[in-house]
N, C-alpha and C positions, 0 to 999 in steps of 0.2 A: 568560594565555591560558585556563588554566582554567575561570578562574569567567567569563568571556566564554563557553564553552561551556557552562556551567550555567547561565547566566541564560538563555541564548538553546534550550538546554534546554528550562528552565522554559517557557519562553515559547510553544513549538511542543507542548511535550506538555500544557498548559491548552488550548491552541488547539485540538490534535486531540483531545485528551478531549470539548471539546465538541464538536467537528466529529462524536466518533462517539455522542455521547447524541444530537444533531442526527438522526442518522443514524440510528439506531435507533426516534428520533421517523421517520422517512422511511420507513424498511422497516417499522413498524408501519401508518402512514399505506398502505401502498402493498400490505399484505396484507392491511388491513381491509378496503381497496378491492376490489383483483383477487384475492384470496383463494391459494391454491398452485395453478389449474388453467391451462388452455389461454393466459389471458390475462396471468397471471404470467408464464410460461415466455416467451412475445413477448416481453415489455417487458425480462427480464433478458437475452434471445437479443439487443436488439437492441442491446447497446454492445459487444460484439464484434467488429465492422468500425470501429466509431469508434475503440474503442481500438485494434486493429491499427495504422490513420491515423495515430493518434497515436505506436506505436512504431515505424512505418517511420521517421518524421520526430526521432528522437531524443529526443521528450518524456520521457522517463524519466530523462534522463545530460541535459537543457539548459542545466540552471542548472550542475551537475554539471562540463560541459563549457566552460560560459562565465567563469564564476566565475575560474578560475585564468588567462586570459586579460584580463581586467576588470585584475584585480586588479594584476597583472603592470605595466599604465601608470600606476595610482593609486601604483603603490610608488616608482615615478622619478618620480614628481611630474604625470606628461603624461596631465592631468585629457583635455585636448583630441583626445591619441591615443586612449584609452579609449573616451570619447563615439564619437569615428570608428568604433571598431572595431563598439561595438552597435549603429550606423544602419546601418556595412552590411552585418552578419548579420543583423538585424532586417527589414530591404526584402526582403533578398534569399529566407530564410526564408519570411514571407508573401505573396512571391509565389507560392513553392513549395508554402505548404498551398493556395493560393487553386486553381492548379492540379490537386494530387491530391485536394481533397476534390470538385471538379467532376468529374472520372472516376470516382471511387468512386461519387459520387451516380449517374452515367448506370450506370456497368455493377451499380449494386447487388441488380437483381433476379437475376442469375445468380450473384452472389455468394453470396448467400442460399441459392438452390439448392444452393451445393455445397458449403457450411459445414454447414447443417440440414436435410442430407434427410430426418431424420426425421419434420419438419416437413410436414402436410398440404398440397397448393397456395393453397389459401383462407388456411394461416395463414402460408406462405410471401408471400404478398401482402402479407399487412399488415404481419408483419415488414419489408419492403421499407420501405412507409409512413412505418414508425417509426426506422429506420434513418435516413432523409434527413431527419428533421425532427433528430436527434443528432448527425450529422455535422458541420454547421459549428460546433456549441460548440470542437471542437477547433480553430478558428483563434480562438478566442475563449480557449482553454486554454493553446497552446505561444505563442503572443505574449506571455500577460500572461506566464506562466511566465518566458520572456527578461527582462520587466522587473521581476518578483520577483528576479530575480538580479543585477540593482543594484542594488536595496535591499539584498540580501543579503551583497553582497560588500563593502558600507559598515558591517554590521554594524546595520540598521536591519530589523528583525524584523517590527514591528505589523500590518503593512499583509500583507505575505504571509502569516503566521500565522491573519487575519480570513476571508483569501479562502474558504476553504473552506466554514466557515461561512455564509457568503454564499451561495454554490454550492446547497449543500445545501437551505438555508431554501426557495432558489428553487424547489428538484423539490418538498419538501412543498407548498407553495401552490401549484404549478402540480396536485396531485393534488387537494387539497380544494376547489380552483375550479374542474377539471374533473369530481369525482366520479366515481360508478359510471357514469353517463351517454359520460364523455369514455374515462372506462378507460385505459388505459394512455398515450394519447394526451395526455389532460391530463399527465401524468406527463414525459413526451418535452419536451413544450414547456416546463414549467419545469428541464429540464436546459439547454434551448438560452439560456434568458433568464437563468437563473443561474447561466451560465456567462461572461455578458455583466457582469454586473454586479459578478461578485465575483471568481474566476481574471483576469479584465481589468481591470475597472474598477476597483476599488480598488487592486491596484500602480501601474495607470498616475495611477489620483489622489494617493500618496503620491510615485510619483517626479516628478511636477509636483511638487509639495511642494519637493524634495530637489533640486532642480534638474537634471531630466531635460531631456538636449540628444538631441532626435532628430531629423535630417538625413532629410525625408522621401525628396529626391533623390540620396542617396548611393547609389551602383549602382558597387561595382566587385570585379569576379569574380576581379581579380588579388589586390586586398588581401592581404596577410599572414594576418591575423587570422581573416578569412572561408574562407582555404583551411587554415589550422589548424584554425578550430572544423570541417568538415565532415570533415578528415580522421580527429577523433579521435573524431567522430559517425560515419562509414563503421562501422566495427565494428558499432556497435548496430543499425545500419540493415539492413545484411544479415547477422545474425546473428538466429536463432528461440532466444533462450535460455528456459528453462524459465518466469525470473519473468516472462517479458510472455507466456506463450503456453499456460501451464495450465488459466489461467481458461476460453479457448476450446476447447483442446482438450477439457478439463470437459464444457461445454455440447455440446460438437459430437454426443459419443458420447452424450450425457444426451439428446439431440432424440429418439433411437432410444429410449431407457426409456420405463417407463411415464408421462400423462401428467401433472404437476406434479414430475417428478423435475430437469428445470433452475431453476425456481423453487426446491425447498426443499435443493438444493446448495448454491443463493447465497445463500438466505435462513443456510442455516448458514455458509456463506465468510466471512458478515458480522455476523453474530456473532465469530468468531476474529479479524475487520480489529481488532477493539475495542482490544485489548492490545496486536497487531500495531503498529497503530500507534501510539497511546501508547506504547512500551516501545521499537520500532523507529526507526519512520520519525523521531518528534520528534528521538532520538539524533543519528540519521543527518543530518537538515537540519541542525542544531544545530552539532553537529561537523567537517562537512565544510570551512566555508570556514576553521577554525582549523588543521584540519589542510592542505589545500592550503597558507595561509601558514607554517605551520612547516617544512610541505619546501621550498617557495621558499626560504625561508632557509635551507636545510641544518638544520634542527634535527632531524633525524633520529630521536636517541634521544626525546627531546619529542615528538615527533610518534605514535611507536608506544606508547609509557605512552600518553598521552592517548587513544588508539585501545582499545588492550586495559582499561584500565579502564573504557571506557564499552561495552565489548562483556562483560565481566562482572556488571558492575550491570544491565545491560536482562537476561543469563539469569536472574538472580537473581529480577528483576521476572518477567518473562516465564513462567516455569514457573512461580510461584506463581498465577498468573491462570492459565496452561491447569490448575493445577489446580483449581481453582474452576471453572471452566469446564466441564469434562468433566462432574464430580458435578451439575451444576445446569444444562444447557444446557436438558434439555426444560423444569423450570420457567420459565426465562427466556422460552421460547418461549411458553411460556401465555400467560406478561404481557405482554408486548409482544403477540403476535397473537392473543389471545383464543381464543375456540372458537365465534364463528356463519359464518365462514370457514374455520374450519380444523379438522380429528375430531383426535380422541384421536392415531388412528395417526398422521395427518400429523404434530402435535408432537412424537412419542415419535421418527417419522424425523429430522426435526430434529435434535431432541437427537442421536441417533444418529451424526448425519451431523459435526454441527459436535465431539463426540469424537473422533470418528477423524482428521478435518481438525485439530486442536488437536495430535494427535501430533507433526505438521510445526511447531506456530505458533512453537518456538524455532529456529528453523531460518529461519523465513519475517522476523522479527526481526531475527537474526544478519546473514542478508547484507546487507540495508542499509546495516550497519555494515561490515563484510568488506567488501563490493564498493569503499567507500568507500576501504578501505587501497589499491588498487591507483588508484584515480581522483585521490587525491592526487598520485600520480607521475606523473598524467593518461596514464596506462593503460588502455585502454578497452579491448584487442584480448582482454586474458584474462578476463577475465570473460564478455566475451559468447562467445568462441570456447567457454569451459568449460560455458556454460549453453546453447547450443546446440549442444555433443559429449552432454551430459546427456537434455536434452530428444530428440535422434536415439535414444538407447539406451533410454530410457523409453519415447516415443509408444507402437511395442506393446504397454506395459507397461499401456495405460490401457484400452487395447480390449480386452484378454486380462481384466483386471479387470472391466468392466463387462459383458463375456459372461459372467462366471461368478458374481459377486456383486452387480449391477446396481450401484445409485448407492452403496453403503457398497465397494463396488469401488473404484470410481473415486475416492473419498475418500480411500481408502488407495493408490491409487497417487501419489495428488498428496502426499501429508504423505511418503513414501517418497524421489520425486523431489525435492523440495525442498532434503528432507535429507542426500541423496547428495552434492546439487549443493554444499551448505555445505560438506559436509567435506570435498571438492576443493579447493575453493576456497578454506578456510583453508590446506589444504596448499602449496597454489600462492603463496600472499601468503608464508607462512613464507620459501620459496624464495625468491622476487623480492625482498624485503626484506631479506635477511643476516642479522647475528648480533643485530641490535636488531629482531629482525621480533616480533610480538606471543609471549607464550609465557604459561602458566598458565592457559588455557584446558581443558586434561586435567585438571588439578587442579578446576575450577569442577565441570566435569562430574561424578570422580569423589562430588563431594559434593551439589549440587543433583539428581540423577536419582533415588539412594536416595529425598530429600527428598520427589520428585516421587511417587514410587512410595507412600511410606504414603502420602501427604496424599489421594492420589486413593483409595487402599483404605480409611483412613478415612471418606471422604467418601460411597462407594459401598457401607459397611459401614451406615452411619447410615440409608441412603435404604431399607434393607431393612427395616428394625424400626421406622421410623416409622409411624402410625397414618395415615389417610387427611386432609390438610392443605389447605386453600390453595396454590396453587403459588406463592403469594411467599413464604410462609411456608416451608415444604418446602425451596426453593431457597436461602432464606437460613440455613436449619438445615445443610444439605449441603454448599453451599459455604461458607460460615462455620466446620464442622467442617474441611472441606479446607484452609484457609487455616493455620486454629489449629495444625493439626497441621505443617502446610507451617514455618509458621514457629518452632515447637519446633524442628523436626527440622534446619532451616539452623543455626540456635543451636548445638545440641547436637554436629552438625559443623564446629562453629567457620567454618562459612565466614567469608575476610574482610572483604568488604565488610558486614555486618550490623550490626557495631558502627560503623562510622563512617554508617551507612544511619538508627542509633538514634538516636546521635550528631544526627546533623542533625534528625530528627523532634521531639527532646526539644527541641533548640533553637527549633525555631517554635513547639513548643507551650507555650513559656517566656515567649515575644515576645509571646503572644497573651494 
């Protein structure tokens, strides 16, 4: 089961590594273009309502949700009950985006209003625009997403792993075919078209492959299977927990800032995705359907080792890239967005922004994995009841911040809230799980935070007494000291995973 999780690991964290160099090529692309001012601020303001769509509809928890249902008929053999169960949550499903993304679409210009009023009328407008040409990729997102989770609960990676990739590629060329000319709008339409081609089209081309049976006339609202998945989707549905509703809340109080403050938020938010999801998210796909199957069988004790060790290796990872990250964000930002778009201060904000946001990023990592412990027992009500008690007791936390410290406010309440939310929530799984529930996690901490702490005062000790540099150079001098010293100092506290981390490194670079 393991190494089924480590291959599949492997697999999702190449995929999202490139998906976020992709990405990076994208947010470079997309700030050459629109630069941090009025036209940025649109284009990042306007997947806010699409993502909303997307977490009424359970896109976050689908495969999540499906997965332990799927799997449930492959394990008695009833290939045929299986196939049944995903024609009729899949029909039934998009008819239901077909529906709320047509009312979202009609009522989106009041929406708009009362999300961004900081937002001018004229730029309220086109936000609108942009908005409706981003909305139906989400029927194009939570379908393939369902038939990624065939593939996924087969153990069959490639094809969901690509998708993203794909996605991505799409929004760059949809920017360099529309240029300055099209402005954000080029931008919009290669989200809607690469969202068609790669979130959809490639699962559904691999589970054709794999022998995908989907019953386009299966309609039945009594099913089993279909009143399961929605019951244990309800939670997410009406729950505002913190991870699906920061980003907006973010933006919402950022409209009010001054103007390119929701541009170089996200432009730093996505910088921090970088690790985030390499370290996180890969884990969390990766390991979910191994852990689902080990609770289905009772394997309880297997189940939570396999859990807390990959929730200790991703901090491990994880804090050693926020610490590189912090000491070197504005370089990063040079390279990536140059300076005929963007002045000195704007980078130095940046930077700025994506440090204090990075405070959060092992936290924003962690749940993934966490959330995961309770979604195995397919749990869905504590998590989201937790992150939307979280999110109720922060929201003022975000506007009280960004009245008194504008957008480096707001940064620091989101890396705050995040982190609040984890440590409930590990609490919470301790409980709900019994005496084999994860533990050694205090012990990770007590040893990687010192770690964290020089690597970053090295890092930000160095960036003082250097001579005036290139910022590739600068940033790889700063964060290469952060790192150096990051990884001395896990050594020197013996942390445990390090040696068997070396262990594996020394072995591929033996093989090669």
């Amino acid at each position: 089961m393991s190494r089924a999780v480590g291959l599949a690991s492997l697999l999702y964290g190449v995929s999202i590594l490139l998906s976020r160099i992709i990405g990076l090529v994208r947010e470079a692309v997309i700030g050459r273009t629109l630069g941090a001012g009025a036209q940025a601020d649109l284009y990042k303001a306007s997947f806010v309502l699409p993502d909303f769509l997307n977490y009424l509809l359970a896109g976050g928890v689908l495969s999540i949700v499906f997965i332990p249902i799927f799997q449930a008929h492959l394990a008695k053999g009833d290939d045929a009950g299986g196939w049944r169960a995903f024609s009729v949550i899949a029909n039934a499903l998009v008819g239901l985006l077909l529906v709320a993304t047509a009312g979202m679409w009609a009522l989106a210009p009041w929406i708009v209003g009362w999300v961004f009023p900081g937002f001018s009328a004229g730029g309220q407008a086109e936000l609108t625009g942009l908005v409706r040409i981003i909305l139906p990729a989400q029927i194009f997102h939570l379908t393939g997403g369902l038939i990624s989770a065939t593939l996924q609960a087969r153990d069959k990676h490639a094809m969901p792993a690509l998708a993203p990739l794909v996605y991505t590629s799409g929004i760059v060329l949809g920017g360099l075919i529309g240029g300055e000319a099209a402005g954000a709008h080029g931008f919009a339409w290669g989200v809607l078209v690469g969202s068609a081609l790669g979130p959809f089209g490639l699962p559904l081309w691999g589970a054709l492959r794999a022998g995908l049976r989907w019953d386009l006339t299966a309609f039945d609202l009594r099913h089993p299977d279909l009143r399961r998945y929605f019951l244990l989707s309800i939670p997410v549905m009406l729950g505002f927990s913190v991870v699906a509703l920061d980003d907006g809340v973010i933006k919402h109080y950022a409209s009010s800032l001054a103007e390119g403050a929701v541009a170089q938020l996200d432009y730093a938010r996505n910088l921090m995705k970088v690790p985030m999801g390499v370290f996180g998210l890969a884990a969390g796909m990766a390991a979910f359907p191994t852990l689902s199957r080990l609770m289905a069988q009772g394997k309880r004790d297997e189940a939570w080792a396999t859990l807390v060790k990959a929730v200790r290796m991703m901090l491990l990872l994880a804090l050693g890239a926020q610490a590189a990250l912090t000491v070197s964000a504005a370089e990063i930002a040079e390279v990536i967005w140059g300076t005929r778009r963007f002045s000195g201060d704007q980078l130095a904000q940046i930077g700025l922004y994506t440090g204090v946001l990075s405070l959060g990023l092992w936290a924003w990592s962690a749940q993934m994995l966490v959330g995961r412990g309770f979604y195995a027992q397919q749990n869905t009500w504590t998590p989201t009841i937790t992150g939307s008690a979280v999110m109720a007791a922060a929201f003022p936390l975000y506007g009280w911040a960004a009245g008194r410290w504008g957008a480096v406010g707001l940064a620091g309440a989101s890396s705050a809230t995040i982190s609040l939310y984890l440590v409930v929530l590990t609490l919470l799984l301790r409980r709900t799980a019994g005496p084999t529930a994860p533990g050694g996690l205090l012990d990770a901490f007590a040893r990687l935070v010192p770690a964290l702490a020089l690597a970053v005062a090295a890092g930000l000790g160095l960036g003082q007494v250097l001579p005036p540099l290139p910022a590739l150079v600068r940033g790889a001098l700063t964060g290469g000291a952060a790192l150096s010293v990051y990884g001395l100092a896990v050594w020197a506290l013996r942390v445990p995973e390090v040696a068997p981390l070396l262990a594996k490194v020394k072995r591929k670079l033996g093989r090669g």
